[in-house]
C-alpha positions, -999 to 999 in steps of 0.1 A, spaced: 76 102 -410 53 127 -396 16 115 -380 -15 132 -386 -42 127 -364 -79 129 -378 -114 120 -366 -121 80 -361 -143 69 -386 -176 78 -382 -190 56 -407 -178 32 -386 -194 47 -355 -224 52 -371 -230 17 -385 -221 3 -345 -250 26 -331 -272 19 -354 -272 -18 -343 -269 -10 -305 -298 9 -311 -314 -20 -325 -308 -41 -305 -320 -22 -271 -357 -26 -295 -354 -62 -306 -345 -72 -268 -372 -54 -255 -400 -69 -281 -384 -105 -280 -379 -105 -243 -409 -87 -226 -437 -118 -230 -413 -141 -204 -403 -109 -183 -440 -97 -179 -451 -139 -170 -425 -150 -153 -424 -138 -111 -385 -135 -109 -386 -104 -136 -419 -89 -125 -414 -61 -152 -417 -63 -191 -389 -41 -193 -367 -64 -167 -343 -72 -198 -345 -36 -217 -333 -18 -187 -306 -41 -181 -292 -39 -220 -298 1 -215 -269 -2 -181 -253 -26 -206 -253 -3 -234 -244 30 -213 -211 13 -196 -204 -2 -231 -204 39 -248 -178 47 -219 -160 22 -224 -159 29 -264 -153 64 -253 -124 56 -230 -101 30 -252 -108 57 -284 -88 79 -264 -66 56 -255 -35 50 -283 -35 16 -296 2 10 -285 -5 12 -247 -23 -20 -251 10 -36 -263 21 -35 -227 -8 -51 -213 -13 -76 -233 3 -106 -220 -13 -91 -186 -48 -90 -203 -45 -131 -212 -27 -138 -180 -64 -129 -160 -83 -142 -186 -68 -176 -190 -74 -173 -150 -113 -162 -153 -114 -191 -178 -100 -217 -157 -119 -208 -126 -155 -209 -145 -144 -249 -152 -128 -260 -118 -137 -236 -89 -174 -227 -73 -175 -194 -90 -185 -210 -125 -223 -204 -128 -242 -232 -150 -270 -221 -173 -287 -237 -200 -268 -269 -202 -232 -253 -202 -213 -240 -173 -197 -204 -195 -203 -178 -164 -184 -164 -133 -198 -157 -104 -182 -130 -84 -207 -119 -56 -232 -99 -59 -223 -86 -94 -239 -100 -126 -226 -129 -139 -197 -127 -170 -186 -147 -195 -153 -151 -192 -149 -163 -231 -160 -130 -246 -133 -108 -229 -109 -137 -240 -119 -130 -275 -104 -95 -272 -76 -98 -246 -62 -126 -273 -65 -102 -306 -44 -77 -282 -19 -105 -272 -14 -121 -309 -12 -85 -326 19 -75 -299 37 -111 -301 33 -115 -339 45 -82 -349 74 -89 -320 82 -117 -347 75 -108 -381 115 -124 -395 109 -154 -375 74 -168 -383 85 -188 -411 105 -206 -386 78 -232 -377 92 -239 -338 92 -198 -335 61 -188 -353 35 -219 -361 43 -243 -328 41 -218 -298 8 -198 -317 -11 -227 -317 -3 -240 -285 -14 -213 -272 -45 -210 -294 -49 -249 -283 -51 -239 -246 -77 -212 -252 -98 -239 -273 -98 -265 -247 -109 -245 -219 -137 -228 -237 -146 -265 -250 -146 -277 -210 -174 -255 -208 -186 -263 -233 -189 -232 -259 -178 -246 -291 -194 -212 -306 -169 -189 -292 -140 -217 -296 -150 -214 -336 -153 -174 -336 -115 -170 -315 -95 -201 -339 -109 -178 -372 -101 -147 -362 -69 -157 -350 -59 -176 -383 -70 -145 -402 -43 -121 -379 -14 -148 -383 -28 -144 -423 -24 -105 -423 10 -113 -404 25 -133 -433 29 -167 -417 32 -192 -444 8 -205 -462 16 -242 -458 21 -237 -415 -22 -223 -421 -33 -255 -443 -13 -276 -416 -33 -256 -388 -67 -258 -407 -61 -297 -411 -55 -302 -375 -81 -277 -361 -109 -304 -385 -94 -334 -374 -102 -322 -340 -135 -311 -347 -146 -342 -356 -128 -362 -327 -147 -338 -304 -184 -346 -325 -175 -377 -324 -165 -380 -287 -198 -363 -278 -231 -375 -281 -253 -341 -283 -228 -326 -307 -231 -359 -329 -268 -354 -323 -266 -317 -334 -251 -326 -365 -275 -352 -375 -301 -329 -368 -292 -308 -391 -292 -327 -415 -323 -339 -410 -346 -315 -382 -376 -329 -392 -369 -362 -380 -371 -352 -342 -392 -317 -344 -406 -315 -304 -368 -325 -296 -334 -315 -315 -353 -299 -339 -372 -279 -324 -351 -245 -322 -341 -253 -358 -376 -253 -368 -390 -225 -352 -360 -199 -361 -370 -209 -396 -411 -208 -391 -401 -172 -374 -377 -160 -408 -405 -176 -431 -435 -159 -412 -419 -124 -413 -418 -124 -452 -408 -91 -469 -422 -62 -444 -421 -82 -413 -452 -84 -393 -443 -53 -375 -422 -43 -344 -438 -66 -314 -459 -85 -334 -438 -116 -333 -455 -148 -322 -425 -169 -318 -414 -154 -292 -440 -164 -271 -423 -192 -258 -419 -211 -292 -383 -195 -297 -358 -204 -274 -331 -178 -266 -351 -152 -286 -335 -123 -268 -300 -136 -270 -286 -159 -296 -319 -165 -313 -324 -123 -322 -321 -124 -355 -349 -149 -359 -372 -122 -337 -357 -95 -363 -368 -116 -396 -402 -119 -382 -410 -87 -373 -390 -66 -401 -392 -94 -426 -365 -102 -452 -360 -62 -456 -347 -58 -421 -327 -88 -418 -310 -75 -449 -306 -37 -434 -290 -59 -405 -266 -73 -426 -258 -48 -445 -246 -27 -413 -225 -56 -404 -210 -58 -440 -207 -21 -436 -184 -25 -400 -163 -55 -424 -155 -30 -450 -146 2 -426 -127 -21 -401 -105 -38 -431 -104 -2 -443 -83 6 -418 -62 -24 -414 -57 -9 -452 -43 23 -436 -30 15 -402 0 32 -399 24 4 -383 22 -35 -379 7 -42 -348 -25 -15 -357 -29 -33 -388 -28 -66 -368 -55 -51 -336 -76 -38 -368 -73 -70 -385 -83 -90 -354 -114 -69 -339 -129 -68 -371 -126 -104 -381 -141 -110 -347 -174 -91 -352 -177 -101 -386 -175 -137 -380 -196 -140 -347 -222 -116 -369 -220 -141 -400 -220 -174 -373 -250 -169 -352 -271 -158 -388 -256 -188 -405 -269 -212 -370 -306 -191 -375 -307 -199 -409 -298 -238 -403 -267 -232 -427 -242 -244 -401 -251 -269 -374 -265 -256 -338 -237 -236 -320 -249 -207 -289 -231 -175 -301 -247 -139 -294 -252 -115 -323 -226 -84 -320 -241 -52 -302 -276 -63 -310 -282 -101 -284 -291 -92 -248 -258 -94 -225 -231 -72 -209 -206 -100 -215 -210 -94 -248 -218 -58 -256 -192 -42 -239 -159 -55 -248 -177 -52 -286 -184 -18 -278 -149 -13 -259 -130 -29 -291 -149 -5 -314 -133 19 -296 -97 3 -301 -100 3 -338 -117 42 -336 -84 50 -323 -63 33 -348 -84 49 -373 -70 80 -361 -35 76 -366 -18 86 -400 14 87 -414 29 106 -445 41 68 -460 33 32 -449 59 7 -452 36 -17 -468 63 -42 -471 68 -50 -434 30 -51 -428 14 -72 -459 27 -103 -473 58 -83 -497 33 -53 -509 57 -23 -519 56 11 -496 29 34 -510 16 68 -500 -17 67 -476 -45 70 -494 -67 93 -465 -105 89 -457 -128 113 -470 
């Protein structure tokens, strides 16, 4: 088969700047009241300069891995979770895990910024679980070869990010991994056994913990405890509601004057309802829902298993952390922390997003003349590539 190699998929580009760009506004707007008041920032652009370093190191590192071919990261993989699961252990059990708002999530390594060990576990595992399942695509109906060692794994990841606690990035790494051992063909009935067992744990941990018991119940009910539990509930939706159609105009938010909490970082998309009202918060979405549909695109068209599998896995990441922190700001899913992609204040966040952009850019380079669709999606028969415009 011969391999054509053509640009990355600039649609897909386009749609990521777009909400970098974005972003770098809406952090600056939502963060500049507590930056300009408070005496450790001493700058209203403390946070904006920051996310612009952030952004810059994230564009070379997009720049770097789309010149990269996907298959080096095969080798690496099992390197790649190797440190992480290390980072991951040493935020829980060493003096290098920094505590912040009520959960102890960040390293500590010197004089450098703290990082978040659980978003470069979010890519390190989509690397590790595209090389191991396509390593075993005759054996995964063999439940002690395919089903039993993936979710031990997967149950290791969990219960460290829930020692934390960080039950936002535990929910946004378990989806994304059921939907690459989906695209892998792993049976049906070893998923419904998984999705049983990953509720009945969810509601042993709700239950086991007060505040998340509390979470839920606010939720169900926020006005019952509105200068408490329900307070970030509340004023997410007084900020959506108050923005209306047109917004009422870049920096014009009054929630984020200290009503909103987190309104430069998980809270951003409340900040972005209220000052681009229900029109912006759609144009938001809609570039999100434009990254789905490139990024399955070329899962579509990857020209082997394991580029289908990296596609499948970066883009279910970003669409689901994108889809869970607007379903907590819209109070359709109990209170989790979870940034929004490319757009919440954070290096820990923006560049491996940015770096695994430029993982699936790269795939989206590769062609071949014929894909054999069989060995990549659940019995499909070989077809020719249909290319990109």
């Amino acid at each position: 088969m011969s391999e054509q190699y053509r640009p990355p998929d600039y649609l897909l580009l386009v749609a990521v700047l777009a909400l970098v760009i974005l972003g770098l506004d809406m952090v600056y707007s939502a963060s500049f009241v507590i930056a300009h008041n408070s005496p450790l920032y001493r700058s209203d652009t403390y946070f904006l300069t920051r996310q612009l370093g952030w952004a810059a190191l994230g564009t070379v590192a997009l720049l770097v891995t789309l010149r990269i071919d996907y298959h080096w990261w095969q080798r690496w993989s099992v390197p790649l979770v190797i440190v992480v699961l290390l980072m991951l252990v040493a935020v829980v059990v060493t003096n290098l895990g920094h505590a912040a708002y009520g959960a102890q999530r960040w390293l500590r390594l010197g004089p450098l910024p703290p990082v978040q060990p659980s978003e470069f576990a979010k890519l390190a595992l989509i690397l590790y679980y595209a090389d191991w399942l396509s390593r075993r695509r005759g054996r995964l109906g063999d439940f002690t070869q395919g089903a039993f060692p993936f979710g031990i794994t997967l149950a290791v990841v969990s219960a460290l990010l829930m020692l934390q606690p960080d039950m936002g990035s535990t929910l946004v790494i378990v989806m994304t991994a059921f939907a690459v051992v989906f695209i892998a063909g792993a049976p049906i009935r070893h998923l419904l056994l998984g999705v049983v067992v990953g509720l009945a744990g969810m509601g042993v941990l709700a239950l086991t913990a007060g505040y998340r018991l509390r979470r839920i119940l606010t939720f169900l009910s926020p006005d019952v405890d509105p200068q408490g539990g329900g307070w970030h509930v509340l004023q997410a939706s007084i900020a959506l509601g108050s923005g209306g159609v047109f917004g009422l105009g870049l920096g014009a938010s009054r929630q984020k004057f200290y009503y909103l909490p987190s309104a430069h970082t998980d809270a951003i998309f409340a900040v972005i309802g209220e000052e681009l009202g229900f029109i912006g918060a759609v144009a938001t979405l809609a570039l999100v829902a434009l990254i789905a549909y490139r990024g399955y695109r070329i899962v579509v068209h990857a020209p082997d298993t394991v580029g289908a599998l990296i596609a499948t896995g970066i883009t279910s990441w970003l669409t689901f952390q994108a889809l869970l922190n607007v379903a907590v700001i819209t109070a359709t899913v109990p209170f989790t922390g979870i940034p929004f992609p490319f757009v919440s204040f954070g290096g820990s966040s923006l560049v491996p997003s940015m770096a695994s952009v430029g993982i699936l850019l790269n795939i989206s380079r590769h062609r071949k003349a014929f894909q054999p669709e069989r060995n990549r999606f659940r019995g499909a028969e070989p077809r020719p590539v249909v290319e990109y415009p």
